[in-house]
ZATIVO-129624 format. One record per residue: residue number from 1; x, y, z of N, C-alpha, C in turn. Coordinates in nm, 4 decimals. Layout:
# residues N
  num      n_xx      n_yy      n_zz     ca_xx     ca_yy     ca_zz      c_xx      c_yy      c_zz
  NUM         X         Y         Z         X         Y         Z         X         Y         Z
...
END
This chain:
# residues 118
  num      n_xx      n_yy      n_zz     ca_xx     ca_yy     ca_zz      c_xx      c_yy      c_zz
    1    1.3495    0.5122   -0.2829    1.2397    0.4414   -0.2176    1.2928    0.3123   -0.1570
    2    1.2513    0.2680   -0.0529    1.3030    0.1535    0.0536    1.2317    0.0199   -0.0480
    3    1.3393   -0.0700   -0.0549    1.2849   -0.2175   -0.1260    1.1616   -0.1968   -0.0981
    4    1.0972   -0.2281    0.0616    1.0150   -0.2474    0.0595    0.8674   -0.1814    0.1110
    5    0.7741   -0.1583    0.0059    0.6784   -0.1110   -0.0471    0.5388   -0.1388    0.0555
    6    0.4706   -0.0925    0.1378    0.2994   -0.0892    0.1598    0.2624    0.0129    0.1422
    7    0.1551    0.0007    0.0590    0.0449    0.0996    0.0109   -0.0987    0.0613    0.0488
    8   -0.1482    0.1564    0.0971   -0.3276    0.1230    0.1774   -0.4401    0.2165    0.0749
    9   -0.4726    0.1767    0.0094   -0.5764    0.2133   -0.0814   -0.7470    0.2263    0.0187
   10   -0.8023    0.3485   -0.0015   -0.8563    0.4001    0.0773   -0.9420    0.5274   -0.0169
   11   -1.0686    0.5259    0.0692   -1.0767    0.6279   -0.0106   -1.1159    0.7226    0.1205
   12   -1.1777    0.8804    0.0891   -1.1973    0.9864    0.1922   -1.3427    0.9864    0.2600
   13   -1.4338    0.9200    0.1742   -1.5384    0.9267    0.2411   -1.5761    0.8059    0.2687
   14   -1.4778    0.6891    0.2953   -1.4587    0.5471    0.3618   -1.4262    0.5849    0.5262
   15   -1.5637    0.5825    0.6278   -1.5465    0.5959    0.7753   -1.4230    0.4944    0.8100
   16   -1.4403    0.3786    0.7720   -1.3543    0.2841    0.7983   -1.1919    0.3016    0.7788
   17   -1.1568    0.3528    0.6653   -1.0434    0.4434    0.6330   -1.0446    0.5413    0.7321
   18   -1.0876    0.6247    0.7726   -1.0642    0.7328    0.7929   -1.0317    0.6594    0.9819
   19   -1.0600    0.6039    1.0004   -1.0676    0.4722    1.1799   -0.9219    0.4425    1.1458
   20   -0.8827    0.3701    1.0359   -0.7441    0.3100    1.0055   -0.5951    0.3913    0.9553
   21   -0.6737    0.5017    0.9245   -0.5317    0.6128    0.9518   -0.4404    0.6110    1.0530
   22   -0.5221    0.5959    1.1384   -0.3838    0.5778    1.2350   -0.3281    0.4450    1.2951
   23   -0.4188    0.3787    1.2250   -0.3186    0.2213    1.2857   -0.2405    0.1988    1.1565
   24   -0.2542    0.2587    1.0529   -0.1684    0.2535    0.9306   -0.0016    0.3358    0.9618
   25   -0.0485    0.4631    1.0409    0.0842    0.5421    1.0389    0.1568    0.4697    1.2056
   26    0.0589    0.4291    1.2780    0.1484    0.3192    1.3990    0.2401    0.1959    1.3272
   27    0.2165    0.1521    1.2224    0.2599    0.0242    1.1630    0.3500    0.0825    1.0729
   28    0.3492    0.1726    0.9882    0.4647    0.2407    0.9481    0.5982    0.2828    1.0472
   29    0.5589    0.3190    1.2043    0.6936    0.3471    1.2800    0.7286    0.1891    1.3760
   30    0.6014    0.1078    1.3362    0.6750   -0.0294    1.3597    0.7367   -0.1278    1.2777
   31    0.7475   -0.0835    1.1350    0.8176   -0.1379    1.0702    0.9064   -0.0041    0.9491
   32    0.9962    0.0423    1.0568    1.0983    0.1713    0.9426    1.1754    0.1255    0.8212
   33    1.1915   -0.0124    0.8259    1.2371   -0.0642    0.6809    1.1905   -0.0554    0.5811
   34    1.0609   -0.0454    0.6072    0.9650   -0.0233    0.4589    0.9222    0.1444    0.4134
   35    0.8471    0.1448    0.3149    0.8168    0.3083    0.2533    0.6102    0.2852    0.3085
   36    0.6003    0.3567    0.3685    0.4373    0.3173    0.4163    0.3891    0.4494    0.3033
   37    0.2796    0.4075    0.2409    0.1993    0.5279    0.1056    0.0373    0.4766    0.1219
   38    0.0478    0.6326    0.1644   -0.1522    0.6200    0.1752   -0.2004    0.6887    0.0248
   39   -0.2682    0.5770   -0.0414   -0.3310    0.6372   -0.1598   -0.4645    0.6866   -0.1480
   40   -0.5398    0.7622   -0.1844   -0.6877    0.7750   -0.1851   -0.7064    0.7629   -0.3268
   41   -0.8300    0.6744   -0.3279   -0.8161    0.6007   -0.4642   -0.8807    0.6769   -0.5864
   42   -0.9607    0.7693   -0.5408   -1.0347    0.8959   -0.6228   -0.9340    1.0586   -0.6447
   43   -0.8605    1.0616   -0.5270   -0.7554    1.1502   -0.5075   -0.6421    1.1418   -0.6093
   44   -0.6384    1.0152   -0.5861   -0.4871    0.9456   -0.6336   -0.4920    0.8697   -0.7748
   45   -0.5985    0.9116   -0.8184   -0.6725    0.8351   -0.9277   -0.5716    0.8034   -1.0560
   46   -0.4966    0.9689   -1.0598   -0.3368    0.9372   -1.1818   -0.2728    0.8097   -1.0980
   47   -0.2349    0.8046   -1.0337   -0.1779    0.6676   -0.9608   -0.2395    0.5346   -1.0297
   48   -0.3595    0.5398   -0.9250   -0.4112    0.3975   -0.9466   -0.4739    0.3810   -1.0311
   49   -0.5051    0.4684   -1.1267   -0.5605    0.4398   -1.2373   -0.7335    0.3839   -1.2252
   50   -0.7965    0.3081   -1.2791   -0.9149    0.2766   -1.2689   -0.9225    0.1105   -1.2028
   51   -0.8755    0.0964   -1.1294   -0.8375   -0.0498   -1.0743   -0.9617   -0.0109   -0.9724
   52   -1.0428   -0.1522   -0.9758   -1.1814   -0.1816   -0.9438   -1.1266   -0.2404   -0.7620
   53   -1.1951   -0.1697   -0.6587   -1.1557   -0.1808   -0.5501   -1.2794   -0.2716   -0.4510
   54   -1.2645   -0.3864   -0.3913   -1.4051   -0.4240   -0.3777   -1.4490   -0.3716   -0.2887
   55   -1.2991   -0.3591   -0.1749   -1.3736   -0.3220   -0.0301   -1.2771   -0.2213    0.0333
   56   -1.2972   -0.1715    0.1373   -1.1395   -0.1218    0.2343   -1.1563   -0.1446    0.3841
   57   -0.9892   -0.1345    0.4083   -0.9271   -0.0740    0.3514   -0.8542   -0.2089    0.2591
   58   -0.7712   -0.2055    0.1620   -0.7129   -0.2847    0.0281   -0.5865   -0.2580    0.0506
   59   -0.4553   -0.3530    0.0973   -0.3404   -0.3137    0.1236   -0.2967   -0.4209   -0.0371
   60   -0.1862   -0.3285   -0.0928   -0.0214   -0.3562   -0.1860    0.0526   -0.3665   -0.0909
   61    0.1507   -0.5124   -0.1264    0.2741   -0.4608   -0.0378    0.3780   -0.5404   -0.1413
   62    0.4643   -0.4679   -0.1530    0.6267   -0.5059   -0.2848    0.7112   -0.4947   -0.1968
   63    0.7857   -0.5867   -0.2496    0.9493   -0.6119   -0.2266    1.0103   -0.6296   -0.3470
   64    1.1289   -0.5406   -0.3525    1.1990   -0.5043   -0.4829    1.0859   -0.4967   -0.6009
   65    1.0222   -0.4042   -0.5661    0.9454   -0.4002   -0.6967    0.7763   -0.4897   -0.7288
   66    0.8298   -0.6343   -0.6838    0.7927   -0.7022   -0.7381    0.6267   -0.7360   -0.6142
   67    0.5120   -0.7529   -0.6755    0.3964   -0.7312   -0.5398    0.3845   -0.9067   -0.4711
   68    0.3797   -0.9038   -0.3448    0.3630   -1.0041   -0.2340    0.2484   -0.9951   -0.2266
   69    0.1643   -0.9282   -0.1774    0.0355   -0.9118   -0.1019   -0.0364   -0.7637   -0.1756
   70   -0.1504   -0.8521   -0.2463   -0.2884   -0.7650   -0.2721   -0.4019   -0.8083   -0.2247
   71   -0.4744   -0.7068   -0.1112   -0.5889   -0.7405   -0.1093   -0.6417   -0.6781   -0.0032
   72   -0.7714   -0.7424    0.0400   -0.8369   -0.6252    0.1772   -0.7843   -0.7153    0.2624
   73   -0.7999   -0.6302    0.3689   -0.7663   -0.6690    0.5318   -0.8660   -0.5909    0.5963
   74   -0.8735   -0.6759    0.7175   -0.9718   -0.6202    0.8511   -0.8910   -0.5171    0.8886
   75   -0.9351   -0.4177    0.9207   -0.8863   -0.2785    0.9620   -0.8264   -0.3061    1.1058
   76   -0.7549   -0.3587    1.1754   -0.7534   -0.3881    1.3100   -0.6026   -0.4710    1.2627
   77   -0.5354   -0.3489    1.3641   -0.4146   -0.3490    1.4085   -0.3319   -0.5118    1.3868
   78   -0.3709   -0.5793    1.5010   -0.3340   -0.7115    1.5043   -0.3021   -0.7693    1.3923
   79   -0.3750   -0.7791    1.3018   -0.4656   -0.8694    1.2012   -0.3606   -0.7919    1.1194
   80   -0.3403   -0.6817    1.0723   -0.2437   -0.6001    0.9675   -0.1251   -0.6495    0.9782
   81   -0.0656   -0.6107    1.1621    0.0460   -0.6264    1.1623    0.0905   -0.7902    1.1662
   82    0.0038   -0.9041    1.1891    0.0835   -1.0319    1.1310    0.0684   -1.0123    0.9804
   83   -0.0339   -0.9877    0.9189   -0.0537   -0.9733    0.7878    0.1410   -0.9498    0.7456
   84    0.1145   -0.8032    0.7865    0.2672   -0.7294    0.6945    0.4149   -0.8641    0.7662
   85    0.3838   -0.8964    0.8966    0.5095   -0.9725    0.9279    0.5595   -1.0521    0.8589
   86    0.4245   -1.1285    0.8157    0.4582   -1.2864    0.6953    0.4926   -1.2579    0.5752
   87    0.4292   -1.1182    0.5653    0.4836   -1.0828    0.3870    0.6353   -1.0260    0.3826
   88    0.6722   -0.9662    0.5223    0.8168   -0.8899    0.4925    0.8959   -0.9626    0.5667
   89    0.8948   -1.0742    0.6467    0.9447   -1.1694    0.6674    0.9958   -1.3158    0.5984
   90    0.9054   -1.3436    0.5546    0.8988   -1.4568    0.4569    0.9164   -1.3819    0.2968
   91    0.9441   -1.5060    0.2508    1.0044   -1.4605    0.0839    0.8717   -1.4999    0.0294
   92    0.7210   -1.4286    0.0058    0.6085   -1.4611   -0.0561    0.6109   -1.4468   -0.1929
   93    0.5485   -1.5712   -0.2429    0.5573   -1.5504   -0.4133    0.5250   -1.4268   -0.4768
   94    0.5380   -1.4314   -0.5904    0.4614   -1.3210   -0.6409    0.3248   -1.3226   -0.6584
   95    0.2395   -1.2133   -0.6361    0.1311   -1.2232   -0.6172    0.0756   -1.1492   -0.7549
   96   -0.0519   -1.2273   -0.8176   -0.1419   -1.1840   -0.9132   -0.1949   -1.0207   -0.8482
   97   -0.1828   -0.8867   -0.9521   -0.2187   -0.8000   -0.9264   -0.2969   -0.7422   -1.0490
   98   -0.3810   -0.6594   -1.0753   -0.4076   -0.5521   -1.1526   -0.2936   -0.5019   -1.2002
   99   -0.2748   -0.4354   -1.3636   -0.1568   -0.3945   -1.3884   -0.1472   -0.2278   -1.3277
  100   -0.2784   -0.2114   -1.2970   -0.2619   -0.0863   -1.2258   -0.1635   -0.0519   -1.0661
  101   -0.2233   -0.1719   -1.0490   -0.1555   -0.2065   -0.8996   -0.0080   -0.2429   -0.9204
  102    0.0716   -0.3304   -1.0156    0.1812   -0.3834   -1.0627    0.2341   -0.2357   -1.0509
  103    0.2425   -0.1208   -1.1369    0.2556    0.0026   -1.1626    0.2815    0.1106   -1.0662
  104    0.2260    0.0356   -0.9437    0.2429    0.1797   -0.8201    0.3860    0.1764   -0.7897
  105    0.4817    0.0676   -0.7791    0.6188    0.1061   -0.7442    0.7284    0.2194   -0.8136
  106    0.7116    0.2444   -0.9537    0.7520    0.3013   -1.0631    0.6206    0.4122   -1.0506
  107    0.5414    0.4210   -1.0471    0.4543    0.5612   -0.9856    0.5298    0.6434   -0.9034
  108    0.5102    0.5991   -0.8084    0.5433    0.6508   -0.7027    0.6758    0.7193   -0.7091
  109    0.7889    0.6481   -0.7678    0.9320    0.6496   -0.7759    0.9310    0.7772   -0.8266
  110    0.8434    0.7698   -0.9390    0.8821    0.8839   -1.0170    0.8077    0.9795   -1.0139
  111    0.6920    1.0103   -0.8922    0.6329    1.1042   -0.8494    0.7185    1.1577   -0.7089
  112    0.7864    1.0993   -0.6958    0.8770    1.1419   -0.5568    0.9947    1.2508   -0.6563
  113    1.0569    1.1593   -0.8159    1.1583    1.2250   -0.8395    1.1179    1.3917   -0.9043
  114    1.0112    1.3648   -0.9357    0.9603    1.5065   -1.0391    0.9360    1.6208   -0.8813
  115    0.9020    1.5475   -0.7748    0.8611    1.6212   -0.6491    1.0343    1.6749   -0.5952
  116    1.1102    1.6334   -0.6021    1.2553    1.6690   -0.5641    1.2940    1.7399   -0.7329
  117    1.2764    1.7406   -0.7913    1.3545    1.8275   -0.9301    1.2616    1.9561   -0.8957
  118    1.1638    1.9126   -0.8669    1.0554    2.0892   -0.8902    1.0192    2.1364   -0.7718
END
Protein backbone atom coordinates (compact mmCIF):
# COMPACT_ATOMS: atom_id res chain seq x y z
CA UNK A 1 0.00 0.00 0.00
CA UNK A 2 1.39 3.61 -1.05
CA UNK A 3 2.46 5.76 2.30
CA UNK A 4 -0.09 7.63 1.40
CA UNK A 5 -3.66 6.79 2.31
CA UNK A 6 -7.42 8.63 1.19
CA UNK A 7 -10.36 6.94 2.05
CA UNK A 8 -14.04 8.53 1.25
CA UNK A 9 -16.57 7.07 3.52
CA UNK A 10 -19.88 7.05 1.81
CA UNK A 11 -22.65 5.28 1.90
CA UNK A 12 -25.00 3.69 -1.32
CA UNK A 13 -28.07 5.28 -0.78
CA UNK A 14 -26.17 8.82 -0.14
CA UNK A 15 -27.33 10.78 -3.73
CA UNK A 16 -24.54 12.97 -2.80
CA UNK A 17 -22.02 10.04 -2.77
CA UNK A 18 -23.20 8.56 -5.49
CA UNK A 19 -22.57 12.70 -7.53
CA UNK A 20 -18.92 12.33 -5.90
CA UNK A 21 -17.84 9.05 -7.32
CA UNK A 22 -16.44 10.44 -9.86
CA UNK A 23 -14.73 13.45 -8.70
CA UNK A 24 -13.25 10.98 -6.12
CA UNK A 25 -11.81 8.55 -8.93
CA UNK A 26 -10.65 12.09 -11.06
CA UNK A 27 -8.57 13.00 -7.85
CA UNK A 28 -7.21 9.61 -7.46
CA UNK A 29 -5.52 9.89 -11.26
CA UNK A 30 -4.55 13.43 -10.09
CA UNK A 31 -2.73 12.46 -7.37
CA UNK A 32 -0.98 8.58 -8.33
CA UNK A 33 1.18 8.80 -5.23
CA UNK A 34 -1.43 7.99 -3.00
CA UNK A 35 -3.79 4.58 -2.55
CA UNK A 36 -7.49 6.29 -3.23
CA UNK A 37 -10.28 3.54 -1.12
CA UNK A 38 -13.93 4.02 -1.47
CA UNK A 39 -15.54 2.58 1.66
CA UNK A 40 -19.34 2.21 1.92
CA UNK A 41 -19.90 2.50 5.39
CA UNK A 42 -22.83 -0.20 5.76
CA UNK A 43 -21.03 -2.37 3.00
CA UNK A 44 -17.79 -2.01 4.53
CA UNK A 45 -19.07 -2.18 7.94
CA UNK A 46 -16.10 -5.16 8.95
CA UNK A 47 -13.84 -2.20 8.05
CA UNK A 48 -15.22 0.66 9.69
CA UNK A 49 -16.64 -0.82 12.26
CA UNK A 50 -19.48 1.22 14.02
CA UNK A 51 -17.80 4.71 13.78
CA UNK A 52 -20.71 7.32 13.98
CA UNK A 53 -20.63 9.29 10.56
CA UNK A 54 -22.31 12.79 10.75
CA UNK A 55 -22.48 13.68 7.23
CA UNK A 56 -21.00 12.84 3.55
CA UNK A 57 -19.18 12.53 1.90
CA UNK A 58 -16.35 12.05 5.25
CA UNK A 59 -12.77 11.86 3.84
CA UNK A 60 -9.48 9.81 6.06
CA UNK A 61 -6.41 10.70 4.72
CA UNK A 62 -2.82 8.92 6.35
CA UNK A 63 0.55 9.29 5.72
CA UNK A 64 2.69 6.46 6.90
CA UNK A 65 0.05 5.13 8.73
CA UNK A 66 -0.44 7.76 10.83
CA UNK A 67 -4.19 10.01 10.06
CA UNK A 68 -3.78 13.91 8.83
CA UNK A 69 -7.23 14.65 7.91
CA UNK A 70 -10.69 13.37 9.29
CA UNK A 71 -13.69 14.76 8.37
CA UNK A 72 -16.52 15.91 5.86
CA UNK A 73 -15.87 17.94 2.91
CA UNK A 74 -18.10 19.70 0.35
CA UNK A 75 -18.41 17.27 -2.41
CA UNK A 76 -16.95 19.64 -5.12
CA UNK A 77 -13.90 19.00 -6.82
CA UNK A 78 -12.04 22.26 -6.05
CA UNK A 79 -12.67 22.31 -2.44
CA UNK A 80 -11.31 18.34 -2.18
CA UNK A 81 -8.56 18.85 -4.28
CA UNK A 82 -6.92 21.91 -2.14
CA UNK A 83 -8.26 19.99 0.78
CA UNK A 84 -5.94 16.72 -0.23
CA UNK A 85 -2.98 19.32 -1.53
CA UNK A 86 -2.38 20.81 2.07
CA UNK A 87 -2.65 17.48 3.67
CA UNK A 88 -0.14 15.62 1.18
CA UNK A 89 1.88 18.50 0.78
CA UNK A 90 2.43 19.88 4.06
CA UNK A 91 3.60 17.71 7.05
CA UNK A 92 -0.09 17.97 9.03
CA UNK A 93 -0.15 16.97 12.61
CA UNK A 94 -1.68 14.15 13.64
CA UNK A 95 -5.13 14.29 13.62
CA UNK A 96 -7.72 13.11 16.49
CA UNK A 97 -9.64 10.09 14.91
CA UNK A 98 -12.12 7.35 16.02
CA UNK A 99 -10.13 4.22 16.78
CA UNK A 100 -12.16 2.80 14.11
CA UNK A 101 -10.92 5.21 11.70
CA UNK A 102 -7.10 4.98 13.28
CA UNK A 103 -7.56 1.12 12.12
CA UNK A 104 -8.38 1.48 8.37
CA UNK A 105 -4.62 1.55 7.34
CA UNK A 106 -3.83 -2.03 8.86
CA UNK A 107 -7.50 -3.02 7.53
CA UNK A 108 -7.06 -2.51 4.51
CA UNK A 109 -3.34 -3.84 4.37
CA UNK A 110 -4.44 -6.88 5.40
CA UNK A 111 -7.57 -7.20 3.40
CA UNK A 112 -5.49 -6.59 0.24
CA UNK A 113 -2.97 -9.44 1.70
CA UNK A 114 -5.64 -12.29 2.44
CA UNK A 115 -7.11 -10.96 -1.25
CA UNK A 116 -3.55 -11.88 -2.99
CA UNK A 117 -2.96 -15.32 -0.82
CA UNK A 118 -6.63 -16.52 -1.83
Amino acid sequence: MNDTLVVCLCAAWCDTCAEFRGTFTRLSHAHPQAAFVWLDVEDDAALVGDVDIENFPTLAVFSAGAPRFYGVTLPQEGVVARTLGSVLQEKHPVAAVPKEIAGLPAALRSRLERRDRG
